[in-house]
DOROKE-202771 format. One record per residue (C-alpha): residue number from 1; x, y, z. Coordinates in nm, 3 decimals. Example, Ala and Ser with C-alpha at 12.3 -4.5 7.8 and 13.67 -1.06 7.14 Angstrom:
BEGIN
1_1.230_-0.450_0.780 .
2_1.367_-0.106_0.714 .
//
This chain:
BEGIN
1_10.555_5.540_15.020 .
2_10.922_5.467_14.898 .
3_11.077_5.714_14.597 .
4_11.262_5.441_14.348 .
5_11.616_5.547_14.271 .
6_11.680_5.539_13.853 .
7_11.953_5.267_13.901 .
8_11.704_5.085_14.147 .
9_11.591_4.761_13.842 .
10_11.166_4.829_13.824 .
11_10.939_4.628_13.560 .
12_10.914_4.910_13.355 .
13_11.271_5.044_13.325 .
14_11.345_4.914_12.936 .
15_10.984_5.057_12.846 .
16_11.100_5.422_13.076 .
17_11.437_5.410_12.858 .
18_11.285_5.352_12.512 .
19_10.997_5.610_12.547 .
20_11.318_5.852_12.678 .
21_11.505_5.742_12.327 .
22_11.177_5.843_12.140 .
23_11.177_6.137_12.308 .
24_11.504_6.246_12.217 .
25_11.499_6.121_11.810 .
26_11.188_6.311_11.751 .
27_11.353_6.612_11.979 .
28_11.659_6.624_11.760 .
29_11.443_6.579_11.458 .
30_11.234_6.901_11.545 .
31_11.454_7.129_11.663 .
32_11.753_7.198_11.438 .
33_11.900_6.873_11.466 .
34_11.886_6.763_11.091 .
35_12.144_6.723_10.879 .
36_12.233_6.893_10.550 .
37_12.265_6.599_10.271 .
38_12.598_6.473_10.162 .
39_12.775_6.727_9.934 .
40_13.084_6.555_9.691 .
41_13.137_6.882_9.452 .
42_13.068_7.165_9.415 .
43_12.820_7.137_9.140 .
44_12.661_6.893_9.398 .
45_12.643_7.188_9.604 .
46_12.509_7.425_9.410 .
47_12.231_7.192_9.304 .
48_12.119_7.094_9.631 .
49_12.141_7.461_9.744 .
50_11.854_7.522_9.403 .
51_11.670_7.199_9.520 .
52_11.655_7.377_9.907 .
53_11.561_7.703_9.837 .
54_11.255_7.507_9.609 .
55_11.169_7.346_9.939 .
56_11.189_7.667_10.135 .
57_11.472_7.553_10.343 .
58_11.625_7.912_10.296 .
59_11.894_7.894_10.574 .
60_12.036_7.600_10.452 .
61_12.075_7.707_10.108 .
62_12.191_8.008_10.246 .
63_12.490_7.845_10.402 .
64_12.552_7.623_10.107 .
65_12.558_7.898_9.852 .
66_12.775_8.123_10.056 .
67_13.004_7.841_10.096 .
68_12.985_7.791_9.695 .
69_13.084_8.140_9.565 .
70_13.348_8.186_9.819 .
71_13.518_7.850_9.664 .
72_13.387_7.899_9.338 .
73_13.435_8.246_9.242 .
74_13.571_8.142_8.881 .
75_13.345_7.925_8.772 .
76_13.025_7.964_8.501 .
77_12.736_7.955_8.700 .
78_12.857_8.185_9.041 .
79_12.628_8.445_8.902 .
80_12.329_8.168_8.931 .
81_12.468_8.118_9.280 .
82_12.465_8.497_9.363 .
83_12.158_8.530_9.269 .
84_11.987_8.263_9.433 .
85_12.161_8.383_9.751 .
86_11.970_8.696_9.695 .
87_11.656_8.508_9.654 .
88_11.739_8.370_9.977 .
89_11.821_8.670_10.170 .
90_11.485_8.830_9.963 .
91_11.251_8.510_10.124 .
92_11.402_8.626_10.434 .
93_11.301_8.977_10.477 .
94_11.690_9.048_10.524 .
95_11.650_9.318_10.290 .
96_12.011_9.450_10.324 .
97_12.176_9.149_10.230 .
98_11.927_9.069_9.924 .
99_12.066_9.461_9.787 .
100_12.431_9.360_9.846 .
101_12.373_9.040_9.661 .
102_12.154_9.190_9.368 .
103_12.358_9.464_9.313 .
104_12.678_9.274_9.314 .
105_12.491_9.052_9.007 .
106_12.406_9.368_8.819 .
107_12.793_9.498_8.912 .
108_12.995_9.167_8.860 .
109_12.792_9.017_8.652 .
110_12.595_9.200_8.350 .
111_12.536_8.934_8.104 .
112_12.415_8.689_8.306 .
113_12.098_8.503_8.221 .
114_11.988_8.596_8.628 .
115_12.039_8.991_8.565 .
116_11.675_9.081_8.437 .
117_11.514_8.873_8.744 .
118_11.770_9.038_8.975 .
119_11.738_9.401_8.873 .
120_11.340_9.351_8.957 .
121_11.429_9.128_9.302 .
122_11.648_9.468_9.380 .
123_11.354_9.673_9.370 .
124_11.141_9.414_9.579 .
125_11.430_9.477_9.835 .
126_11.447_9.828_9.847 .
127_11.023_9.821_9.863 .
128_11.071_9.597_10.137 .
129_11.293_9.875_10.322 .
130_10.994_10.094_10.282 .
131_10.776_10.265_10.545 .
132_10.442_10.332_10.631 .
133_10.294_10.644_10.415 .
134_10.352_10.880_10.720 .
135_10.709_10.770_10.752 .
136_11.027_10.859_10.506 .
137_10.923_10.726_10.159 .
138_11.302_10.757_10.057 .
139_11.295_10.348_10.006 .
140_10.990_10.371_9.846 .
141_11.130_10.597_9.587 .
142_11.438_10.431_9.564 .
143_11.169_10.109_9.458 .
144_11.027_10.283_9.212 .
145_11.277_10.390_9.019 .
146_11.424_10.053_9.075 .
147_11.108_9.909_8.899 .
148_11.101_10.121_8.641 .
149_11.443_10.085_8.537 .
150_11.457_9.745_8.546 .
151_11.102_9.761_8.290 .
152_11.255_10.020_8.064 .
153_11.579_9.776_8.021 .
154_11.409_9.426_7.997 .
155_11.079_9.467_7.808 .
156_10.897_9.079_7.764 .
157_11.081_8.998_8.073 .
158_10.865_8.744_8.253 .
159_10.803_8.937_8.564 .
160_10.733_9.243_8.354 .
161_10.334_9.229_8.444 .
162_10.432_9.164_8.838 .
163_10.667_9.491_8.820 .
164_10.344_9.692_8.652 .
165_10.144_9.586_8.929 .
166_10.382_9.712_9.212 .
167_10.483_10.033_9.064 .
168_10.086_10.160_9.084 .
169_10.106_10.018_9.454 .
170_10.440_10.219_9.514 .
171_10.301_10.511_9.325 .
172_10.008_10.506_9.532 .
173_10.183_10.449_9.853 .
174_10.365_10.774_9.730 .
175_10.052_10.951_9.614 .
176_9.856_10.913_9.959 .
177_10.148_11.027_10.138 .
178_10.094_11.360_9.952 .
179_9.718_11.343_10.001 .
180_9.779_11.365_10.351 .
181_10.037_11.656_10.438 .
182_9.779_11.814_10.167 .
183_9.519_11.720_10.435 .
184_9.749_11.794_10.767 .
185_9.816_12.165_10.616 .
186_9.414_12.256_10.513 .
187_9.318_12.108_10.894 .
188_9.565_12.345_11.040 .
189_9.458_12.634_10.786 .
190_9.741_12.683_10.587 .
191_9.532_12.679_10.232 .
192_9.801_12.754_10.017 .
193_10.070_12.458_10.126 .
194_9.749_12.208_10.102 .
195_9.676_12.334_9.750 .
196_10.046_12.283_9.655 .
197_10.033_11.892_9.735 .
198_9.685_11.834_9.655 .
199_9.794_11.964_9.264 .
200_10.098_11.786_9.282 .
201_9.901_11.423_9.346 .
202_9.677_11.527_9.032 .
203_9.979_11.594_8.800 .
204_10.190_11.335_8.906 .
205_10.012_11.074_9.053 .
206_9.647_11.111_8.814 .
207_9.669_10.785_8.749 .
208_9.594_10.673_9.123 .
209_9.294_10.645_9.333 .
210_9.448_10.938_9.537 .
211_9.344_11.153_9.277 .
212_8.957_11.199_9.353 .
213_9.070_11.250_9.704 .
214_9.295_11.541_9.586 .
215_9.014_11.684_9.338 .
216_8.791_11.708_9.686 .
217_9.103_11.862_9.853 .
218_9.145_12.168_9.579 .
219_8.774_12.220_9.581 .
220_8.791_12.240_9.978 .
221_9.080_12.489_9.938 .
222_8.884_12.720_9.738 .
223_8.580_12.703_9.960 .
224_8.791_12.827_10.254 .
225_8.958_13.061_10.108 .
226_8.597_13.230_10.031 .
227_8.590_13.114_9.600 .
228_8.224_12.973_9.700 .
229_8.154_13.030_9.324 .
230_8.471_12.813_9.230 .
231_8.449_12.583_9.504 .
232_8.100_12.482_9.430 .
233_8.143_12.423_9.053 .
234_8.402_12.223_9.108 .
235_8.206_11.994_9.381 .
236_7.923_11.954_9.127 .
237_8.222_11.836_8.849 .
238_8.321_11.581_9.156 .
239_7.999_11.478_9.193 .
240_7.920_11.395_8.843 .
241_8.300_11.261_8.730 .
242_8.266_11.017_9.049 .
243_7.905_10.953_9.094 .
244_7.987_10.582_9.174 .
245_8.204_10.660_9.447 .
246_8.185_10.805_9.780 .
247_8.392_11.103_9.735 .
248_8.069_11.230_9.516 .
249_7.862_11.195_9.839 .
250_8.105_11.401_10.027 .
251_8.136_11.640_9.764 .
252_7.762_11.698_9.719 .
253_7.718_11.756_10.114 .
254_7.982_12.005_10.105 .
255_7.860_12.152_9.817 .
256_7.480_12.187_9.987 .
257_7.660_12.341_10.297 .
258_7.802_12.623_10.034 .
259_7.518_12.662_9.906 .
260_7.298_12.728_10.207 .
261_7.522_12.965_10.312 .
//
């Protein structure tokens, strides 16, 4: 059997070629090979950089908007622009650049129409930084002070009922890392430390689901310190307040375990 050479003329070779061309188009098509639409101004810029980010295209807009507030720093709407570069950076997950870009807005820029939705995009970025509830919560923190700030200063802000919603998750997230160094210290005995954080998620963080978990946790404290008398009126008060939830099932077994004894 003879190997054909590519310059070797076969039947096929303008059908081979084409199919090679197809190849190619729908290669460049898929893999980065687009091309960003015609821009003639500035304003041209800045709306196709909007009209992107709609679309999701975030790395395009990004390049367009960076490209429009380092030639357009004068201009009326370069807050608009640094703020939808946040956006950008926010869609990302680059949480780092969102902050620069947010807090530049809130710095440069205080009157613009863009600095209520950018003080609560700041605290999306800084929750974003956050870490799992046996981690640092210093980001976490940062969040929630970030949300709350930004509710205190623009009340009937549209995003006003999204921010409510994440500072009980960020309160939580704070509340059950409490819960468990309260937990950590009564597993390793130390009653007193485990007392301190289980009374500091009821007084600051009551408002959380933590808080039946911490009731359990002061109850559990007294019973090993020997206050069976304490321990097992306040299991019975667990057991009523939460008789829909589990924690009332734990609290009753414990309570029967005290009792026996």
């Amino acid at each position: 059997m003879r190997l054909l050479c590519w310059d070797e003329p076969t039947p096929g070779r303008p059908f081979v070629r084409a199919a090679l061309a197809a190849v190619a188009v729908a290669w460049l098509s898929g893999c980065g090979g687009h091309v960003l639409p015609e821009i003639h101004s500035d304003a041209d810029r800045l709306s196709t950089a909007r009209r992107l980010r709609d679309q999701g295209s975030y790395l395009d807009a990004t390049e367009l908007l960076k490209t429009y507030i380092s030639s357009s720093s004068g201009t009326a709407q370069v807050d608009e622009a640094v703020y939808l570069l946040g956006d950008c950076y926010l869609r990302q997950k680059e949480w780092a650049l969102a902050v620069n870009e947010f807090e530049r807005l809130g710095r440069d820029y205080p009157e613009s129409d863009s600095s209520a939705a950018a003080a609560f995009r700041l605290a999306e970025a800084y929750f974003g930084q956050s870490r799992r509830e046996d981690f640092d919560q210093g980001y976490t923190h940062r969040a929630l002070e970030q949300f709350q700030s930004y509710l205190r200063g623009h009340p009937g802000h549209w995003l006003n009922a999204q921010a409510e919603r994440r500072v009980m998750e960020v309160r939580t997230r704070l509340a059950r890392k409490l819960l468990g160094t309260g937990g950590l210290y009564l597993k390793l005995g130390f009653w007193e430390p485990a007392r301190v954080y289980y009374r500091q998620v009821v007084e600051e963080y009551g408002d959380t689901a933590s808080r039946t978990e911490a009731d359990l946790g002061l109850a559990l404290v007294d019973a090993r310190e020997g206050k069976r008398a304490e321990a097992i009126a306040q299991l019975r008060e667990i057991e009523t307040r939460y008789a829909h939830l589990p924690v009332a099932r734990r609290a009753a077994r414990e309570r029967q375990r005290l009792e026996r004894k």
